[in-house]
VMD Tcl script that draws the C-alpha trace (Angstrom):
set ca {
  {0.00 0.00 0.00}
  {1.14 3.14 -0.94}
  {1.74 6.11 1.40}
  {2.92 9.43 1.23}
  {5.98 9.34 4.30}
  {8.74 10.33 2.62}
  {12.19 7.64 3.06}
  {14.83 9.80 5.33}
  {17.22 8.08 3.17}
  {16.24 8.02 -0.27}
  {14.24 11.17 -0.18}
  {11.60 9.39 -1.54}
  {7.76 8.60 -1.14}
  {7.08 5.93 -4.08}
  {9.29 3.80 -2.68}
  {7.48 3.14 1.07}
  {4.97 0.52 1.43}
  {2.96 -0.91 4.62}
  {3.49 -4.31 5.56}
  {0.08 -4.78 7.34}
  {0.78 -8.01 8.37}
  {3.83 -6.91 10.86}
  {2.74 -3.56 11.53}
  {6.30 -1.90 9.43}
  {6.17 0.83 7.14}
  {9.55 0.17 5.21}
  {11.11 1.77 2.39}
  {11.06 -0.73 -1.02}
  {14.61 0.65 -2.00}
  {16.95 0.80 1.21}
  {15.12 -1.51 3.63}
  {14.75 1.37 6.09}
  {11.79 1.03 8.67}
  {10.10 4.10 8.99}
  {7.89 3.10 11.36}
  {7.24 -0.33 12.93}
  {4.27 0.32 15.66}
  {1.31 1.22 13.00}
  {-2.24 1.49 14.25}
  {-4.60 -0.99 12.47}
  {-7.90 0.35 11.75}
  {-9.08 -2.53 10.40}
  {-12.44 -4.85 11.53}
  {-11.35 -7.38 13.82}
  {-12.50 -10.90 12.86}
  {-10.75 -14.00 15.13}
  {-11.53 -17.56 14.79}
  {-11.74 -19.63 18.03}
  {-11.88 -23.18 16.20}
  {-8.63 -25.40 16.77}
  {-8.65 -26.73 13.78}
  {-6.79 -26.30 10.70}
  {-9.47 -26.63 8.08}
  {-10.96 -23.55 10.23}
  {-10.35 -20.80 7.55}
  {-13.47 -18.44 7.38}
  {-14.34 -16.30 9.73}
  {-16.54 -17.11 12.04}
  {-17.01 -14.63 14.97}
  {-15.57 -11.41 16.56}
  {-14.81 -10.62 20.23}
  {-14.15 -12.73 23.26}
  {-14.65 -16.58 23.18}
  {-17.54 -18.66 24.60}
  {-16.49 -20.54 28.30}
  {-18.46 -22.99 30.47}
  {-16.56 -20.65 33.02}
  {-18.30 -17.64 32.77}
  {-22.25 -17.38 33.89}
  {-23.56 -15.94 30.40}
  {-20.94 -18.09 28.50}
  {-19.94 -14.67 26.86}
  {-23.11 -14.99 24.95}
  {-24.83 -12.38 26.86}
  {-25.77 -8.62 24.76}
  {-27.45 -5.36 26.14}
  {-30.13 -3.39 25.05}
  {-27.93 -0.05 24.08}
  {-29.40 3.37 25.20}
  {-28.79 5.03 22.36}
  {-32.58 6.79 21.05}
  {-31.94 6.26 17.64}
  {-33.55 3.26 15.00}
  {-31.34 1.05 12.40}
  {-31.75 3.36 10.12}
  {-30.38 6.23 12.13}
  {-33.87 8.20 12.90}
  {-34.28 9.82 16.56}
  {-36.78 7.60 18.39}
  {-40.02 9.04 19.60}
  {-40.78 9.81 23.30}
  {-43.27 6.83 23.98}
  {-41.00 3.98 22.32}
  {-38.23 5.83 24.32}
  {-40.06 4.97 27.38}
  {-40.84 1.53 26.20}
  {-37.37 0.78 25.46}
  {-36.18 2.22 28.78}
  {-38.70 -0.91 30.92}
  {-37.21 -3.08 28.24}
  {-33.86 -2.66 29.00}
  {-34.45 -2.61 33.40}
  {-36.23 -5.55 33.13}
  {-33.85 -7.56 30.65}
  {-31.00 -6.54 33.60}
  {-33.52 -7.66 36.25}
  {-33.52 -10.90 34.50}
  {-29.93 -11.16 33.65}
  {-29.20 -10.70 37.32}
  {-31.42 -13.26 38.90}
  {-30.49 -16.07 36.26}
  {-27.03 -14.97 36.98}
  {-26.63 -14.30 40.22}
  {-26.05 -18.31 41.66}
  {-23.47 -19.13 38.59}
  {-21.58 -15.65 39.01}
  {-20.83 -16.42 42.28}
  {-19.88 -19.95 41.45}
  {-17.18 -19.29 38.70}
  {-16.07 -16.01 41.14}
  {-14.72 -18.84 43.51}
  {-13.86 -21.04 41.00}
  {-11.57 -18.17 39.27}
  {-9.94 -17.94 42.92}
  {-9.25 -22.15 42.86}
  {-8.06 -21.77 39.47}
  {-4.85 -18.99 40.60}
  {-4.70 -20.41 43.56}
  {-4.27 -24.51 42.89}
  {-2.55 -23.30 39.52}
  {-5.08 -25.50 37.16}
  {-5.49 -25.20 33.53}
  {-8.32 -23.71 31.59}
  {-9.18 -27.13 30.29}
  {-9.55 -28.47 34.08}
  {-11.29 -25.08 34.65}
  {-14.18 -25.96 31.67}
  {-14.41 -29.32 33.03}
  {-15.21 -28.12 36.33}
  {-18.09 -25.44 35.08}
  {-19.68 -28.42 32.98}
  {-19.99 -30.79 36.12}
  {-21.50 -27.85 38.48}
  {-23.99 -26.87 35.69}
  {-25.28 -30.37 35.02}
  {-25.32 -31.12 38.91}
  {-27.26 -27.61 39.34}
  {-29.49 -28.10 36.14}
  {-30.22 -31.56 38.14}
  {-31.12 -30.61 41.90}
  {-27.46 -32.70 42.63}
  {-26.40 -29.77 44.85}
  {-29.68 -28.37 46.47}
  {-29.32 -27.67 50.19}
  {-25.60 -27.87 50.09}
  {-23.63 -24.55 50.27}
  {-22.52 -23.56 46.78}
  {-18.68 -23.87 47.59}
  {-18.62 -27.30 48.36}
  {-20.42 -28.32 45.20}
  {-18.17 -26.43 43.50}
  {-15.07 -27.91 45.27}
  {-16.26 -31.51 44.45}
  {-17.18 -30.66 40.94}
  {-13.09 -29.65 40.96}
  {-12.03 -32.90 42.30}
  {-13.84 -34.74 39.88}
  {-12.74 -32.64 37.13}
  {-9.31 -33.31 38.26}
  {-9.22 -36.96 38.37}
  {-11.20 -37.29 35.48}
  {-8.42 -35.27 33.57}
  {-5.85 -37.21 35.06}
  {-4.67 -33.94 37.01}
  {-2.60 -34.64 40.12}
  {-4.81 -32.66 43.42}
  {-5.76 -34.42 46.09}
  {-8.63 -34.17 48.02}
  {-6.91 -32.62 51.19}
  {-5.26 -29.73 48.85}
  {-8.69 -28.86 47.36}
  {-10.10 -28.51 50.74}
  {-7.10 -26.51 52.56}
  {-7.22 -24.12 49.63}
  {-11.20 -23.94 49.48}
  {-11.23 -23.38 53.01}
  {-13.26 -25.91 54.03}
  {-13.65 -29.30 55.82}
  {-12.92 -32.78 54.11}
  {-16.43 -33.84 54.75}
  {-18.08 -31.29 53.46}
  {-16.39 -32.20 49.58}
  {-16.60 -35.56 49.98}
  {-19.94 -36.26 51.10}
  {-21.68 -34.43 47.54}
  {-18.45 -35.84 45.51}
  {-20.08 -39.33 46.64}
  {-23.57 -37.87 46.23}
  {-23.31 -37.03 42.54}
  {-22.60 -40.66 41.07}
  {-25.67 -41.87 43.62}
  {-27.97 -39.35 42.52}
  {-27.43 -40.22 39.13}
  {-28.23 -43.89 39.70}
  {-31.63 -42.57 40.96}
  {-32.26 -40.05 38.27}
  {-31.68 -42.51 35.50}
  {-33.31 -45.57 37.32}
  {-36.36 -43.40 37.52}
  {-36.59 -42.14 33.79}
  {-36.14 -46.01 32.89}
  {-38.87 -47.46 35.45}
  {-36.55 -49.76 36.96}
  {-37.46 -51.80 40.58}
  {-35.88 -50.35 43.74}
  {-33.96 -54.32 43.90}
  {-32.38 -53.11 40.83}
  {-31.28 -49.62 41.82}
  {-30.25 -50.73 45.76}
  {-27.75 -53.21 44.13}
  {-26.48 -50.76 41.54}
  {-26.18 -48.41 44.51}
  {-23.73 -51.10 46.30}
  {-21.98 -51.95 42.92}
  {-20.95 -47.79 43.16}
  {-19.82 -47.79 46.68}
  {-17.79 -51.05 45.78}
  {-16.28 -49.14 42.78}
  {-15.78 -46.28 44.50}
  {-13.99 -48.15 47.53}
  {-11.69 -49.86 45.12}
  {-11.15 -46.33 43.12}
  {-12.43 -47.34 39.76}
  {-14.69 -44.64 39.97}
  {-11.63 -42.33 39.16}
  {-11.58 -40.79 35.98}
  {-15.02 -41.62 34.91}
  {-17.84 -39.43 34.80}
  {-20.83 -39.73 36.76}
  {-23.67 -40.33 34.23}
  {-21.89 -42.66 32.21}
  {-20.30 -44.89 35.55}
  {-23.89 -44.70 37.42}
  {-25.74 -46.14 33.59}
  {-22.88 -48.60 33.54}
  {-24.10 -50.12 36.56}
  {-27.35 -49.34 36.25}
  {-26.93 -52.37 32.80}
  {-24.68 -54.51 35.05}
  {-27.24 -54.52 38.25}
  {-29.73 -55.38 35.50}
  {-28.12 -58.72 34.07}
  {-27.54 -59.53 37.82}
  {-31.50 -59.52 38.44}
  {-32.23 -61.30 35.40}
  {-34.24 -57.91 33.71}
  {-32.54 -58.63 30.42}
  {-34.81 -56.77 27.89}
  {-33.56 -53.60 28.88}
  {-30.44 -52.81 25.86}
  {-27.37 -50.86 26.47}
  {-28.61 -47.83 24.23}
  {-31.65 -47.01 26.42}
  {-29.09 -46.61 29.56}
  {-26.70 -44.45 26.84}
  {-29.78 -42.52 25.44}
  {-31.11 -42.03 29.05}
  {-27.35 -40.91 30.65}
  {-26.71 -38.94 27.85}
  {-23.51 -41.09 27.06}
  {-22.44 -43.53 24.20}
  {-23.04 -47.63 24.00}
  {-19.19 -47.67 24.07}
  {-18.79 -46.01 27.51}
  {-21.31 -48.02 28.94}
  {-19.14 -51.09 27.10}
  {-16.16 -49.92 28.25}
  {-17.08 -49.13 32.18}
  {-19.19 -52.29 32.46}
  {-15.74 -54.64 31.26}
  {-13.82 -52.59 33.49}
  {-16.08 -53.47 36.93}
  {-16.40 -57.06 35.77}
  {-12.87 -57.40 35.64}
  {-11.87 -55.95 38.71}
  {-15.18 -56.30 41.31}
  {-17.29 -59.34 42.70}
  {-20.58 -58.68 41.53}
  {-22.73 -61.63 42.74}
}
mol new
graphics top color blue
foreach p $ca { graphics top sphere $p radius 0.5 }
foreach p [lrange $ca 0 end-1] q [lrange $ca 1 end] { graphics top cylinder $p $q radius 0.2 }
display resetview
């Protein structure tokens, strides 16, 4: 691109061009660099896809995260008083617009205001345990399922959050124990543990239920998970999928055989192969008569 900077050294202007890809205005002739710190006016456009066939462009500004209580997906009503096509707006749809926008805040607010506070303490862990921001995603999917779910109700939002952390870290394979989560959380080993072991339990129920199954069926799934979680082959699996794993296994134990493993995968919201996989593992490794 052409400019009109003149080179210091060849006393020339046809000779400078902008290299807008560094951010160097540089003389074609000598090599000087005029300038190397240029302002680009341009539109910003940034792709957030990690993958190399990923060429067009697909959004602008900050990217989506599990982490934050809109997602980044949230947008304001503006309070400018003028229409698309630049015309002042009249006095009664100013008014209107005005409720609009207090009540779109009011609601913003009280979805908000549990989930805010949340991923506030969860920010804290995060500098403070030194975890990365794929641990950190982990963690906001697990306390949004468990809230969407009634897993956490009448338990203090900290310690659902800490356990949703623990299990995030040992499904990831990330090396925190239980006793570091709770000395940096501030709070007792009890209160983690008890809704860590809660989750997988409440899951057996919730999916038991949607299926119709027999409370013989769900009591022995419920003693197949404490057996798995004694022995630690709970670790690194997650919830739903582990509690409809056993959920199939304490089937075939109590004969109920018509029941395949898709409707447990359909029903936990998993795949046939991670019920597969999880119910090989338990046979292997527990006594399930």
């Amino acid at each position: 691109m052409q400019n009109s900077i003149v080179c210091s050294t060849c006393k020339k202007d046809q000779t400078i061009i902008t290299d807008e890809v560094t951010g160097e205005i540089v003389c074609s002739k000598c090599g000087l660099v005029i300038s190397d710190k240029i302002l680009d006016t341009r539109q910003e456009w940034r792709d957030f896809l990690n993958t190399e066939e990923a060429k067009d462009r697909r959004r602008t500004g900050m990217p989506t995260s599990l982490a934050i209580h809109d997602m980044g997906l949230y947008t304001m009503i503006g309070r400018g008083h003028k229409d698309a096509r630049g015309q002042e707006l009249d006095a009664s749809m100013r008014s209107t617009m005005g409720r609009l926008r207090t009540w779109d805040l009011r609601t913003q607010a009280s979805a908000s205001r549990n989930l805010g506070t949340a991923f506030n303490q969860l920010n804290i862990l995060k500098d403070k345990l030194g975890l990365p921001d794929a641990i950190i995603e982990k963690t906001a999917y697990i306390y949004r399922k468990a809230r969407e779910r009634g897993l956490g109700r009448g338990r203090e939002t900290s310690a659902v959050l800490a356990a949703a952390l623990y299990l995030a870290c040992r499904e990831e394979g990330t090396p925190r124990t239980l006793n570091e989560i709770c000395l940096i959380s501030n709070l007792k080993r009890k209160a983690i543990s008890q809704p860590y072991r809660d989750m997988p339990i409440k899951c057996i129920a919730r999916i038991a239920n949607q299926i119709n199954l027999s409370q013989k069926i769900k009591q022995k799934a419920i003693n197949i998970m404490n057996a798995a979680t004694k022995s630690e082959l709970s670790a690194g699996k997650s919830p739903m999928g582990l509690a409809a794993s056993i959920l199939y296994l304490s089937c075939l134990i109590n004969g109920c055989n018509n029941i395949s493993q898709i409707v447990f995968a359909q029903t936990a919201g998993v795949t046939e192969v991670t019920i597969r996989n999880i119910s090989k593992d338990l046979r292997n490794h527990l006594d399930l008569s």
